[in-house]
LUMBA-306427 format. One line per 10 residues: their letters; for each residue x, y, z negated of C-alpha. Coordinates in Angstrom, 2 decimals. Layout:
// residues N
A> X:Y:Z  ... $
//
This chain:
// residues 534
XXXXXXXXXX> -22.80:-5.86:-0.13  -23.42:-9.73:0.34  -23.36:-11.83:-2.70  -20.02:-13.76:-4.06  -19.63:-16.23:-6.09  -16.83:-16.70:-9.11  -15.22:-19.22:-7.52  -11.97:-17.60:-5.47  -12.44:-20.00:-2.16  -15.63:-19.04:-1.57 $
XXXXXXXXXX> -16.49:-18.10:2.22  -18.67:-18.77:4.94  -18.55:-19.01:8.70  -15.66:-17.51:10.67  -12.01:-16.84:10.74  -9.98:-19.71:8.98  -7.11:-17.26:8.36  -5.97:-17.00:11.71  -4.66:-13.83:12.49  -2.56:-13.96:14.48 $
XXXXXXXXXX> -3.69:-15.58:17.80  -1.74:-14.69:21.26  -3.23:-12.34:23.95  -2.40:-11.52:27.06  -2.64:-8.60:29.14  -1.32:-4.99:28.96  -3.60:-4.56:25.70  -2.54:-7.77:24.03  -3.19:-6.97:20.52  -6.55:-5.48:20.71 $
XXXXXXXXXX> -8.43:-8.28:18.65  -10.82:-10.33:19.30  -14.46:-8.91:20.67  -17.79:-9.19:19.95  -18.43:-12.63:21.58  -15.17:-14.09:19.93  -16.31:-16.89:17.74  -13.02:-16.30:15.52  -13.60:-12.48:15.08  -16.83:-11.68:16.12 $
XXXXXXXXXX> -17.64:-9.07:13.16  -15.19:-6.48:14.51  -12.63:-5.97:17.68  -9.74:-4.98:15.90  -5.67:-4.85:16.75  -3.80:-8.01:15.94  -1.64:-8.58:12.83  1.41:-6.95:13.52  4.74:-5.20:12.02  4.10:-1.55:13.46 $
XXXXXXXXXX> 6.80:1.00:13.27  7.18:4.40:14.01  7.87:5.46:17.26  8.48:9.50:16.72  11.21:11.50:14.56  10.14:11.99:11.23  9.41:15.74:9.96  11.82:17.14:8.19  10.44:20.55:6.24  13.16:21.56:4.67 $
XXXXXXXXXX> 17.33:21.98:5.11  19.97:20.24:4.57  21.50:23.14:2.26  17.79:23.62:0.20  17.84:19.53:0.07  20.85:19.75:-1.37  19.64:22.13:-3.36  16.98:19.47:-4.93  19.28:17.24:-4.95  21.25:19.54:-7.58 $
XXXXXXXXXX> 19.18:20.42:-9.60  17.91:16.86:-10.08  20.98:15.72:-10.96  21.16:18.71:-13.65  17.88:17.42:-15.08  19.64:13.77:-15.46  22.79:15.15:-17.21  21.47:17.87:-19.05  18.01:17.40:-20.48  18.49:13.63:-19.40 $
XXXXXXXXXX> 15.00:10.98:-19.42  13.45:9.33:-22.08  13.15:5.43:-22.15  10.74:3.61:-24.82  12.57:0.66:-24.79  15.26:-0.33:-27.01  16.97:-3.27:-24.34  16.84:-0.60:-22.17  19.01:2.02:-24.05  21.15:-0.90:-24.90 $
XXXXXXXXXX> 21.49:-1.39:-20.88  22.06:1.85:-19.79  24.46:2.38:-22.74  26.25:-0.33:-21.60  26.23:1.01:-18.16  27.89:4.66:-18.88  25.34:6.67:-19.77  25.38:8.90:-22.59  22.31:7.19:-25.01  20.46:9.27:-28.31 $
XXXXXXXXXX> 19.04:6.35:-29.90  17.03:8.14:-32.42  15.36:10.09:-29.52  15.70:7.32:-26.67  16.88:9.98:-24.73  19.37:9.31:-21.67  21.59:11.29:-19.72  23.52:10.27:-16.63  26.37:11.37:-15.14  25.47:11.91:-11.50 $
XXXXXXXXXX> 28.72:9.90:-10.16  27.04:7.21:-12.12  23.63:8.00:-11.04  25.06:7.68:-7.10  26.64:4.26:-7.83  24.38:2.81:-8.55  21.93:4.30:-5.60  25.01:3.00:-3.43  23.69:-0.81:-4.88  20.25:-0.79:-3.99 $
XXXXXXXXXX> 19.47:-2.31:-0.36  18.05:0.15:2.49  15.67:-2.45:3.90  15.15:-5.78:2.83  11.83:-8.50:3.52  9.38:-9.95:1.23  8.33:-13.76:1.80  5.25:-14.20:0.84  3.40:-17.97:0.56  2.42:-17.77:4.34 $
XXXXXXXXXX> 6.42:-17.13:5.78  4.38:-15.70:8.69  3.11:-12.75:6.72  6.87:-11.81:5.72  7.35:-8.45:5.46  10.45:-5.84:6.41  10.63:-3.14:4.05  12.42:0.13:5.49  13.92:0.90:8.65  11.01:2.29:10.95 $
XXXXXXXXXX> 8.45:0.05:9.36  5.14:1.07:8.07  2.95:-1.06:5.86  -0.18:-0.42:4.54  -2.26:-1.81:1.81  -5.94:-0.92:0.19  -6.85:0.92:-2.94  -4.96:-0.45:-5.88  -6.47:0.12:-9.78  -9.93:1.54:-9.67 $
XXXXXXXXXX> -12.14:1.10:-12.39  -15.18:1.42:-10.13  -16.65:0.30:-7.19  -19.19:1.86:-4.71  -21.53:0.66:-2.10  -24.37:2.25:-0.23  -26.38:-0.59:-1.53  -25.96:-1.03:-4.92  -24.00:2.44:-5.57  -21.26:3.31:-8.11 $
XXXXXXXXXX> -20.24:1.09:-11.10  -17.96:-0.15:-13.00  -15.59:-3.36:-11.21  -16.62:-6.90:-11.58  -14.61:-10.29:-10.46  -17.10:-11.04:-6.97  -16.68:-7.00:-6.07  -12.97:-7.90:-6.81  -13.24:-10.67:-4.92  -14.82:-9.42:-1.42 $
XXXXXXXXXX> -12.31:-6.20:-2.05  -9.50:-9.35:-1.28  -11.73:-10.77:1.29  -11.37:-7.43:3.75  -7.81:-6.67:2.95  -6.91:-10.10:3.98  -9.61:-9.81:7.12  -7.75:-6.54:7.98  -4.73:-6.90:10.26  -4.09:-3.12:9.61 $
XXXXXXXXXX> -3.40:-4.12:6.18  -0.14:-5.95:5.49  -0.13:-6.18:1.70  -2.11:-6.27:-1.49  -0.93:-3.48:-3.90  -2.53:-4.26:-6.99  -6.42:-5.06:-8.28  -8.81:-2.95:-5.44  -10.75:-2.63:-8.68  -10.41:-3.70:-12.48 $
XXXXXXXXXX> -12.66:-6.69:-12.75  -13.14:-5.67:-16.33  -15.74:-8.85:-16.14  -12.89:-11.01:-17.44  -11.06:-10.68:-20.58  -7.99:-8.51:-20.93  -5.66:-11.24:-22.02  -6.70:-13.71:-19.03  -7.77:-10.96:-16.33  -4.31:-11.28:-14.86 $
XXXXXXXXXX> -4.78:-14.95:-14.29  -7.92:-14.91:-12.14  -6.95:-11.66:-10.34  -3.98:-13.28:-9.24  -5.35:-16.34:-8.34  -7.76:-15.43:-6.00  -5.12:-12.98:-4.56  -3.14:-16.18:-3.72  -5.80:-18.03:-2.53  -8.53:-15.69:-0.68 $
XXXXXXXXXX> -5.15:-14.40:0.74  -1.55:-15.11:2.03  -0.07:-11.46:1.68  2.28:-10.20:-0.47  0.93:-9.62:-3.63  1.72:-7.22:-6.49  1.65:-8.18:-10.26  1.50:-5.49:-12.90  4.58:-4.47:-15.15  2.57:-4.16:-18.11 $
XXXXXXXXXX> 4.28:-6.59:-20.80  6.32:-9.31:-20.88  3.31:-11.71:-20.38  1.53:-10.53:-17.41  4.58:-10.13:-15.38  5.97:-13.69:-16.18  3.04:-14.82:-15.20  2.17:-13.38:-12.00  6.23:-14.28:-10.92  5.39:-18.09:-11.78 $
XXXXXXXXXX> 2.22:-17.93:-9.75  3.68:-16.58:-6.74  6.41:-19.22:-6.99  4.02:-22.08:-7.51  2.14:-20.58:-4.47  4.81:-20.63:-2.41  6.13:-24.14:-3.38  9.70:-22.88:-4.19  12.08:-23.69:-6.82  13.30:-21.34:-9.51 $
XXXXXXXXXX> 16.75:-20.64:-7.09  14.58:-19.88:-3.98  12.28:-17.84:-5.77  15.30:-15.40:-7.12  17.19:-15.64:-3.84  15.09:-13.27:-2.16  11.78:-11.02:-3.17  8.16:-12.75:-2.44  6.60:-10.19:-4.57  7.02:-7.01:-6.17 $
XXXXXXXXXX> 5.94:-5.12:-9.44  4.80:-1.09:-9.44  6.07:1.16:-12.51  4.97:5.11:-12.94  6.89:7.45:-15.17  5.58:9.16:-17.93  5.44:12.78:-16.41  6.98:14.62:-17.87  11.01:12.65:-17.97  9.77:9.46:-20.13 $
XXXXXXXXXX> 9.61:5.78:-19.34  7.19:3.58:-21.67  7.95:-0.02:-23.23  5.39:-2.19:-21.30  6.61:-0.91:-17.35  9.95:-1.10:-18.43  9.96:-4.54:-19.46  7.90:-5.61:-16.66  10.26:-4.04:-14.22  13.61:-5.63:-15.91 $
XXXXXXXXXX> 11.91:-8.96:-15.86  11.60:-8.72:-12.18  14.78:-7.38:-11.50  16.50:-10.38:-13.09  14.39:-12.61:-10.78  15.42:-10.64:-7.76  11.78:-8.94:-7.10  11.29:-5.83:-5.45  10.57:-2.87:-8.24  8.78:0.53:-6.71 $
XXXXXXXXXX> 9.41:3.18:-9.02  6.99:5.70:-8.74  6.58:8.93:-10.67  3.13:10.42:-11.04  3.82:13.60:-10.92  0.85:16.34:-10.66  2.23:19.80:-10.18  0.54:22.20:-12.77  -0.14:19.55:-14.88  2.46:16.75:-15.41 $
XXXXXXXXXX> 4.54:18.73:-13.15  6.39:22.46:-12.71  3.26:24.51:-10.69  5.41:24.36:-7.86  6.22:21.82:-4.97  9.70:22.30:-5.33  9.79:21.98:-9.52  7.30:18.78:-8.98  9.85:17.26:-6.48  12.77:18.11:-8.27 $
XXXXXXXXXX> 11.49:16.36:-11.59  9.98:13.24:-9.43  13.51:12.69:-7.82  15.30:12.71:-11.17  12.61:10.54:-13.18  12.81:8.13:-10.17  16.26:8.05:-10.08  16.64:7.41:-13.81  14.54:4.19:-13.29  17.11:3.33:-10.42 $
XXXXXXXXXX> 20.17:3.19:-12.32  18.17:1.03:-14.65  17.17:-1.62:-12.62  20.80:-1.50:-10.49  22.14:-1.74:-13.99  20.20:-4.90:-15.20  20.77:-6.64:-11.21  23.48:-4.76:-9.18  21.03:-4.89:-5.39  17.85:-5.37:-6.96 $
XXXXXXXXXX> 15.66:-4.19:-4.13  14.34:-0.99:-5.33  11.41:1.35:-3.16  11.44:5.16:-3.80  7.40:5.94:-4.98  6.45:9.50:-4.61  3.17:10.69:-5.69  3.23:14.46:-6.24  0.34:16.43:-5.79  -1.32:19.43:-7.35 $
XXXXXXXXXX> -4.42:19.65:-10.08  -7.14:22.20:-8.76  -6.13:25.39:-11.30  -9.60:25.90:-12.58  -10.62:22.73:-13.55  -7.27:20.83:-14.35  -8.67:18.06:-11.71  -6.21:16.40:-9.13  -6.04:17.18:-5.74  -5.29:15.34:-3.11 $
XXXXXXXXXX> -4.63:15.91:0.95  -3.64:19.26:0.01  -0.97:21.46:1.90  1.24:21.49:-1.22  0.53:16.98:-1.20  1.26:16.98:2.92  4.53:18.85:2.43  5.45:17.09:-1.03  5.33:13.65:1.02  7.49:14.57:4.01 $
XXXXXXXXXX> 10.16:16.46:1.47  9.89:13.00:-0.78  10.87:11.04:3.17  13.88:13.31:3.41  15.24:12.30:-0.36  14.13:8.92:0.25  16.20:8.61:4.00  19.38:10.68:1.99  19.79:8.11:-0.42  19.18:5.40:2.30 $
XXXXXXXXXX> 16.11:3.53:0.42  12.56:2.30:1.47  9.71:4.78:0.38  6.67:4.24:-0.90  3.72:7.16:-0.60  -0.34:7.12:-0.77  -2.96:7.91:0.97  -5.21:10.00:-1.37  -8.32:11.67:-1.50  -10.57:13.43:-4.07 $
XXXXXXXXXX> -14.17:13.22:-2.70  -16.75:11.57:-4.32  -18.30:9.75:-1.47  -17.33:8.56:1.87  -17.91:11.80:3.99  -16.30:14.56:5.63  -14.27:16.02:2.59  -12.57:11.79:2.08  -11.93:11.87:5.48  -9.95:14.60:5.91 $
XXXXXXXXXX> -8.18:14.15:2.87  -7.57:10.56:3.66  -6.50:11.74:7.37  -4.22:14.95:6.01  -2.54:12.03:3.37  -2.06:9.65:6.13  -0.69:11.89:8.42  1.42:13.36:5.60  2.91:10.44:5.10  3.12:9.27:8.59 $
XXXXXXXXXX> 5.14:12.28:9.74  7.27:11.70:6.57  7.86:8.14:7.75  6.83:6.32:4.88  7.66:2.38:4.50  4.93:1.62:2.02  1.67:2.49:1.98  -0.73:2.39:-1.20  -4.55:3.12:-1.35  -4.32:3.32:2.52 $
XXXXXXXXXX> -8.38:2.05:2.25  -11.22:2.53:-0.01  -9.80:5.11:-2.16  -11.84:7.52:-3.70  -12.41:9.98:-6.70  -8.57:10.74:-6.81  -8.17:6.45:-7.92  -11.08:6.39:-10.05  -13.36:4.04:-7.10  -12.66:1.77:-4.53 $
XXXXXXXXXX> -15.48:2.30:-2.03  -16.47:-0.35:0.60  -17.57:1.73:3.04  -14.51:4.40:2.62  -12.11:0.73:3.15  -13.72:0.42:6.36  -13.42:3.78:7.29  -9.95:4.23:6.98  -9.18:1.29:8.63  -10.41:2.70:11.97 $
XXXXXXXXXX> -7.52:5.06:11.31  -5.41:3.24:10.14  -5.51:1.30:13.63  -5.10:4.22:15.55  -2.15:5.67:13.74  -0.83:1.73:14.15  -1.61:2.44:17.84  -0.44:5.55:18.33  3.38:4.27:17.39  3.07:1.70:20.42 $
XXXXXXXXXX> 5.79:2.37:22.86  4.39:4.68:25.50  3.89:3.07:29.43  6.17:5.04:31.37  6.61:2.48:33.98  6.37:3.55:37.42  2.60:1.76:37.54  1.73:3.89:34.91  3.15:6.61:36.65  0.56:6.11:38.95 $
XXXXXXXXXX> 1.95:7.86:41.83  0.15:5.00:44.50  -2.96:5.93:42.63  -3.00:9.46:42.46  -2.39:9.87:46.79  -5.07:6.72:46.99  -7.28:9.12:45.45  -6.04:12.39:46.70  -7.72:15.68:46.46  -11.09:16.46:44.95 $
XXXXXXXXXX> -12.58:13.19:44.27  -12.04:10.90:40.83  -10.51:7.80:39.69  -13.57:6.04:38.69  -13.65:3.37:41.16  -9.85:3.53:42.24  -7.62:0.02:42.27  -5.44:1.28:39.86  -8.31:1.98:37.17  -10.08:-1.24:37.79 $
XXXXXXXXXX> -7.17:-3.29:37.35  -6.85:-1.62:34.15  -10.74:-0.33:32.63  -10.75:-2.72:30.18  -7.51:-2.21:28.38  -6.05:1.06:29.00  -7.17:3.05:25.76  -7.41:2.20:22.16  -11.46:0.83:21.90  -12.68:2.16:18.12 $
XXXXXXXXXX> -14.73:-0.63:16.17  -16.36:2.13:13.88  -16.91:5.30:16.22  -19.93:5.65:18.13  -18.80:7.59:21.44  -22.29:6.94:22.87  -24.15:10.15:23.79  -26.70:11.91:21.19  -30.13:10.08:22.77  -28.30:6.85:23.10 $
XXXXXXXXXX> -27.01:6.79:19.38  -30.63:8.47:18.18  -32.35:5.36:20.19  -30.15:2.86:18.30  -31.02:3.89:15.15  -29.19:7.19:14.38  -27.04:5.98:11.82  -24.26:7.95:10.30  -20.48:6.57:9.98  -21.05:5.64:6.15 $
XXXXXXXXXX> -23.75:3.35:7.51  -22.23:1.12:10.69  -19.31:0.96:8.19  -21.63:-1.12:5.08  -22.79:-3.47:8.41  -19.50:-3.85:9.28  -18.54:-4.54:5.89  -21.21:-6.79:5.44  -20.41:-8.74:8.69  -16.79:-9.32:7.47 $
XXXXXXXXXX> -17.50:-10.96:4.14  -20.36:-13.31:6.17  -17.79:-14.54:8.75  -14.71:-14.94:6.30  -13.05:-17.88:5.44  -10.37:-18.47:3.19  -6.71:-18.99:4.74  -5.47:-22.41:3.82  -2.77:-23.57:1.25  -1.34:-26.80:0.65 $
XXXXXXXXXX> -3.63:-28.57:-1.81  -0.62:-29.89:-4.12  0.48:-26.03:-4.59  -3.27:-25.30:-5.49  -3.50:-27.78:-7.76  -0.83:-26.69:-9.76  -1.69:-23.31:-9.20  -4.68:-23.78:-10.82  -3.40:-26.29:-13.71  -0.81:-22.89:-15.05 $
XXXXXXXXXX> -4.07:-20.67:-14.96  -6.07:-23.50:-17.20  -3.13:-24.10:-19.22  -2.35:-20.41:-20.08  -5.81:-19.27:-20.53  -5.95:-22.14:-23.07  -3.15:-20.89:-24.56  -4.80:-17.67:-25.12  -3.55:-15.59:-21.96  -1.40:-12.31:-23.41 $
XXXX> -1.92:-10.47:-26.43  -4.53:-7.28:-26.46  -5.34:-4.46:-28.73  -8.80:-5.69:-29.05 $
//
């Protein structure tokens, strides 16, 4: 991994930001290649907003949805959710539902419970600073972002260990290279470098400056949260109005499996509902563990601690833009570890699209994998997950690169991996040539019987550009790749890697907004940043 410095702008030679420079021809959007001197590390697509192109996968009925549906409901009215947060009993007391203070226990009465799912939009956008990089959430859209959380990092030249602010740093560097990668969902990895009470500060300052994305900010307190909303605002230049007018950035909360909501995401997430911010709710939910041993009793108890953190927010800001978050696997029985890109994840993730699409709201799932280095077992996890999720339709993407160790390592390598697929699944959604060119009925009697296409018109006009051209897979024959060196997929991916982070370059932002970016990180890490347990 090349060496980075602390300081958030620093790059070398290369892109300037600009992603998104016209092509022409019938592969327009292939990226630059090798001699490009804007991208010359990699020939990958263009940025774009890909959607999908098939019908989703629907595994189960309408009557055993219903079903789920049901008995989720049941869970909400009868056993009912546990919140940790005294405003927030106060809230949903207000609201209707039936509140046990002593046990901050809830219960909702599912006409309630479908009000206020009636509130919250189907598809809305997120502005970030760069309006260019505004993203539609819902509909047919699919966005993906890298590993979020990790408290380690791994590279095939320095190997596994614990997260530090450059590795931080360069993680930032290749989700903002990446034009398969539309947002940043959180730290790649916990710079645990910095101080707890000021980490939040220099994460998200480099996120707003080595990027122009949307950004996430942790729901973890009242502190962090404030923050990161007044540093996207400052960012973006925009007044306290425009900020709440519209979402430029959202927050992530997870349950409590089993049926509780803690203080510190709650907050977070009712701080950012006032200000209009997107809020994904998402459950962790681990069947055998957290979870009923069962995809169905997982799903079930997911939908109703999900929809318990719905009414919340709807109840706090009636259309507060709120993103389903589904993230139910299964722990391996023997050892109690979680599993991930397993048949009981794949179908968990297309039944979680289903609940998602019949309460008309943006989903967000994860592409997962246990393995504890970047070979064959990640990638078909990783490839399983995606497609999971793919054939689900899912809007929002998490640890779509670098994740590994079920979330406990963002690898470099693994980030570069799964951006190769991530590109083809991107490419794959295109809208299929069926003009009568591609046809190709001129071509096919120009050619006629028992010769080959190799040197027809219609394959030189198009050679160049008619198939997707991988920037990671070697197609050469076995002598050809032994010649050049014989190395494996792990390897040309740390060159790659290594290439990126030598060529990048900061995208701009106005110097007055950086300026007083930089001035509210000085001023509140003099004032001590947020309080910590140690």
């Amino acid at each position: 991994m090349t060496e980075s410095s602390n300081t958030a702008n620093t790059g070398k030679t290369g892109n300037g930001g600009d992603s998104r420079r016209k092509r022409t021809g019938p592969n327009a959007g292939r990226g630059a290649g090798r001699g490009d001197a804007i991208r010359s590390a990699i020939n990958q697509i263009e940025w774009s907003l890909p959607s999908y192109s098939d019908k989703p996968v629907e595994p189960i009925s309408d009557e055993d949805m219903q079903r789920i549906h049901d008995t989720s409901m049941r869970v909400l009215e009868e056993i009912g959710i546990v919140f940790l947060n005294e405003e927030a009993l106060d809230i949903l007391a207000k609201a209707g539902c039936e509140v046990d203070f002593v046990n901050q226990n809830v219960r909702m009465d599912r006409t309630l419970v479908m009000e206020m799912v009636a509130l919250a939009p189907s598809q809305f956008t997120i502005t970030p600073r760069n309006p260019e990089r505004t993203l539609p959430v819902g509909g047919k859209h699919m966005l993906y972002s890298t590993v979020a959380s990790a408290p380690n990092v791994s590279d095939l030249d320095h190997g596994r260990r614990v997260g530090s602010r450059p590795d931080f740093q360069n993680l930032i560097r290749l989700n903002q290279y990446f034009n398969c990668l539309h947002f940043i969902a959180g730290y790649p990895v916990e710079p645990v470098d910095i101080h707890a009470s000021i980490r939040h500060l220099d994460c998200l300052y480099d996120m707003l400056t080595l990027s122009d994305k949307v950004v996430h900010a942790y729901s973890l307190g009242s502190g962090r949260i404030e923050d990161g909303m007044e540093m996207v605002r400052i960012a973006a230049g925009l007044t306290e109005a425009e900020f709440q007018d519209k979402p430029h950035m959202f927050t992530n909360i997870n349950s409590t499996s089993p049926l509780k909501h803690d203080w510190p995401m709650l907050d977070g997430a009712m701080r950012c509902a006032r200000r209009g911010q997107a809020v994904v709710i998402s459950p962790f939910t681990l069947s055998g563990a957290m979870a009923p041993a069962t995809v169905a009793g997982a799903i079930v108890q997911q939908n109703a601690e999900f929809l318990a953190g719905l009414v919340l927010m709807q109840s706090v800001r009636p259309q507060t833009p709120v993103i389903y978050g589904a993230f139910t696997s299964n722990v391996d029985m023997k050892s109690g570890s979680p599993a991930f890109g397993t048949p009981e994840y794949i179908r968990a993730m297309q039944i979680s699209g289903q609940l998602a699409r019949r309460y008309d709201l943006p989903w967000r799932g994860s592409v997962a994998s246990a393995a504890n280095y970047p070979d064959g077992q990640a990638v078909w996890e990783s490839m399983a997950s995606l497609n999971a999720i793919s054939s689900g339709h899912c809007h929002m993407v998490y640890h779509a690169a670098g994740w590994l160790e079920g979330g406990l390592c963002a690898s470099f390598e693994k980030l570069v991996m799964d951006c190769e697929m991530l590109q083809q699944m991107i490419y794959l959604n295109r809208d299929l040539d069926l003009s009568d060119d591609a046809l190709a009925f001129e071509a096919i009697k120009e050619v006629g019987p028992g010769s080959h296409f190799f040197g027809s018109e219609h394959t030189q006009r198009r050679f160049k550009d008619a198939f997707y051209a991988p920037f990671l897979s070697d197609w050469r024959n076995y002598e050809s790749w032994q010649e050049a060196g014989g190395l494996t997929t792990e390897a040309r991916a740390n060159g790659i890697m290594k290439a990126i982070l030598a060529e990048f370059t900061p995208p701009p932002i106005d110097q007055a907004r950086h300026d007083e970016l930089l001035d509210y990180v000085n001023r509140r890490k003099a004032e001590g940043g947020v309080p910590t347990d140690f």
